[in-house]
N, C-alpha and C positions, 0 to 999 in steps of 0.2 A: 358477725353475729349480732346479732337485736338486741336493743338497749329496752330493759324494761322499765317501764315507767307504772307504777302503783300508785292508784288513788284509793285512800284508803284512813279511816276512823271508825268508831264505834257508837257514833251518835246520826241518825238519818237528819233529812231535812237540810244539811250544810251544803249543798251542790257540788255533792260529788260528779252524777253524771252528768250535768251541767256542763263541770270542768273536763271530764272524760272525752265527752261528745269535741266540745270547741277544741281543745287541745290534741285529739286524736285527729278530726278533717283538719284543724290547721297544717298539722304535720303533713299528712294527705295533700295538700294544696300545696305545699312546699317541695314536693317531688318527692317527698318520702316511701315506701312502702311499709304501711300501718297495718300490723294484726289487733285485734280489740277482743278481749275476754270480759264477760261479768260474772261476776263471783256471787250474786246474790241470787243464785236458785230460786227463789221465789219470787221476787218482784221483778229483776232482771230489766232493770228501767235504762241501762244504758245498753244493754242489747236489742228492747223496743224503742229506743230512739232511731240506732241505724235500722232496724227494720221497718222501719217509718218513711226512712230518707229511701232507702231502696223502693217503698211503694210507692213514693210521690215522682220520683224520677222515672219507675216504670210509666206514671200515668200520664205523667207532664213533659214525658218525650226528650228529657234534660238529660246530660251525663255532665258529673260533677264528681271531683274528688268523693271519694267515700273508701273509711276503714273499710278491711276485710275482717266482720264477725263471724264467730264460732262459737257454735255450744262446745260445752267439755265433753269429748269422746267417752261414752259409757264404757263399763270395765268390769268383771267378772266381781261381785258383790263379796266371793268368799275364797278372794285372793290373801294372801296369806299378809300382803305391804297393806297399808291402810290403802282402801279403795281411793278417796278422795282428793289424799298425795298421786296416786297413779293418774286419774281424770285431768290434773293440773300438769304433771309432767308431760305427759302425752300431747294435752294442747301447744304446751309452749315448745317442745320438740318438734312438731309440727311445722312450728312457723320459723321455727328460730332461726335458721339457718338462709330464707327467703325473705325476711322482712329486714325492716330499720331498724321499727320500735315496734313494741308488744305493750298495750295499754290496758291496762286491768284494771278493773270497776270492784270493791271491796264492797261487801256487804253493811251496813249500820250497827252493826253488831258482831262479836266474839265469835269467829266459826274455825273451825280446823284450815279452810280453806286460805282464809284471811291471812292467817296466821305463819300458813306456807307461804303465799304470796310474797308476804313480807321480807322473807329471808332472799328472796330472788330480786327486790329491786334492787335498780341501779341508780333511779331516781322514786324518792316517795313524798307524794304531794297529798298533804293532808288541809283541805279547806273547812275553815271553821266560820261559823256565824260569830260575827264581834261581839261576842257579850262574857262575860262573867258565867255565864252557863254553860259554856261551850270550852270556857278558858275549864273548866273541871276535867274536859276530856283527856288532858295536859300534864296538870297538876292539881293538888291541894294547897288552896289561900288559907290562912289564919284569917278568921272573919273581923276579927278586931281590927288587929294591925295590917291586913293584908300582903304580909309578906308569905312568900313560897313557904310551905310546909316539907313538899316532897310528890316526886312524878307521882302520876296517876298510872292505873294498871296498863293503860294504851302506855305510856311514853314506854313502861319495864318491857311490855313486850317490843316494840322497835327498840330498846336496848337490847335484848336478846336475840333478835333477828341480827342484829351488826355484829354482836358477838361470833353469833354461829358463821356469818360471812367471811371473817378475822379468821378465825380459824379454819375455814377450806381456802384461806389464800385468797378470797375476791375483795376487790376493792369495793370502799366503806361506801351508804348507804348517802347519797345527796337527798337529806327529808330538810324539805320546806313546808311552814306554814303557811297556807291563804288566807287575809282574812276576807271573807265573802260579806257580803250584803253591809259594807260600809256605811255607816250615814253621809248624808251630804253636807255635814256640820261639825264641824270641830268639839263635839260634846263633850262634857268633862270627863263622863263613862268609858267615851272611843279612845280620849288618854290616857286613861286610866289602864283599857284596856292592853295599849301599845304600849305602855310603860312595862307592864306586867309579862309580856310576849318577849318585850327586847332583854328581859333578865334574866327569863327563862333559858331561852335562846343560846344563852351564854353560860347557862350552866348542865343544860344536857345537849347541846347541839344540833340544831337548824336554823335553816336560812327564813328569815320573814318577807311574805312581796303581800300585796294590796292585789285583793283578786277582783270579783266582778259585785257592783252595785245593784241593789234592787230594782233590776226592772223589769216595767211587763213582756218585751219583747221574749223574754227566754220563755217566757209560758206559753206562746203564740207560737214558737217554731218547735215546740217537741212534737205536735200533731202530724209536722210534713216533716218532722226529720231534721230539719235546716238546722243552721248557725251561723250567726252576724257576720261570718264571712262569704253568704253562696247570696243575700238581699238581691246586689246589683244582678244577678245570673237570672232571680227572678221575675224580672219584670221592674224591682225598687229603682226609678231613674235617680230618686232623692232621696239621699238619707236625713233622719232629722236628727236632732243634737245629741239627743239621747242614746240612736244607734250610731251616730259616730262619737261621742264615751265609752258607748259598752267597745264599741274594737279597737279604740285607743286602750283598754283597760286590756283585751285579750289580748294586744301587739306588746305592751306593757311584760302581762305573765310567761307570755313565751319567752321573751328575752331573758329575763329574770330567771327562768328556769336553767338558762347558762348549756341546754346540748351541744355534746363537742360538733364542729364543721356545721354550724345547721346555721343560715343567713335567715337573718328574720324578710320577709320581703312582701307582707299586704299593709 
């Protein structure tokens, strides 16, 4: 059966589908069989990423790893189960059974959908921007003294998602934080901020890894689709320093992410 993999918070801009996109075709690349869901009905930014990657490959004559995307199967509006829960069951029934891993793109925001999601991962990967703004998604800081006050409503609901897991029997929810868009500098903020993560961390439970730094390259391949692992396929004979960090950074988050039998190997 499919291991699900949930990327998912309630603040946009953090790179979620960033992280969806590289971490779905890695797995792809790896010999996996990848199904990809997005859950944000409206912007569905990491559904037109792969359909990006599908148009660039149709044009450029390439075959390259690439997840298997799905919209949610429509569903009789005046079904008696919440519609929204059936949309989602149906996709992941679907695949479940044919795939590895099922990667799921969560919305920026509180949605029914999200919220089911959440109950079904097996891994949830939540990337945050390093800052004190992002750490709110989290928690509440005492502004004085800066100690933990108490989770935020995202943390209560992934405490309730594990809950409800506990109780049908499935094993507990692997949720890591990423933090995204690192500075390249040891600032007193970035300690600040990792001092604040590693306390957390230990008082409502997830794992911390070091996700992907600000660079321009991720904004440059959403257009064809790509990810810092397809460059050399494209024609890149040389990578330059920068794109070899960003996929020391992505070889980095895969392993950290710890899936069972999976050999990191780019």
């Amino acid at each position: 059966m499919a291991r699900i993999i949930v990327v998912g918070n309630e603040k946009g801009g953090s790179g979620k589908s960033t992280t969806c996109m590289h971490v779905a075709t890695a797995l792809s690349r790896l010999g996996q069989k990848v199904g990809a869901l997005d859950l944000d009905l409206r912007q569905k930014s990491f559904g037109r990423y792969i359909e990006n990657r599908r148009a660039y490959l149709a044009q450029s004559g390439l075959d390259l790893p690439t997840p298997d995307y799905r919209d949610l199967p429509e569903v009789d509006p005046g079904t008696a189960e919440n519609a929204q829960d059936q949309r989602l069951t149906r996709a992941i029934e679907a695949m479940h059974s044919e795939k590895d891993y099922i990667v799921i793109d969560c919305p920026g925001s509180h949605t029914r959908l999200s919220q089911v999601a959440h109950t079904l991962a097996d891994t949830l990967i939540t990337p945050l921007n390093d800052s004190f703004v992002d750490f709110d998604l989290l928690a509440r800081l005492d502004g004085l003294t800066g100690k933990i006050k108490g989770p935020s409503i995202y943390s209560e609901m992934v405490w309730g998602a594990r809950q409800m897991r506990a109780q049908a029997g499935l094993q507990p929810i692997d949720w890591i934080v990423v933090r995204n868009r690192l500075g390249a500098q040891q600032m007193h903020n970035k300690k600040k901020v990792g001092a604040a993560l590693e306390e957390l961390s230990r008082r409502i439970g997830f794992r911390v890894l070091s996700g992907f730094s600000e660079r321009v390259v991720f904004r440059e391949l959403f257009p064809r689709g790509l990810t810092l692992l397809d460059l050399k396929d494209t024609g890149v004979d040389q990578l330059n320093l920068s794109n070899i960090a960003a996929r020391q950074e992505l070889r980095d988050l895969m392993a950290g992410l710890r899936l069972p039998s999976l050999q990191i190997g780019f």
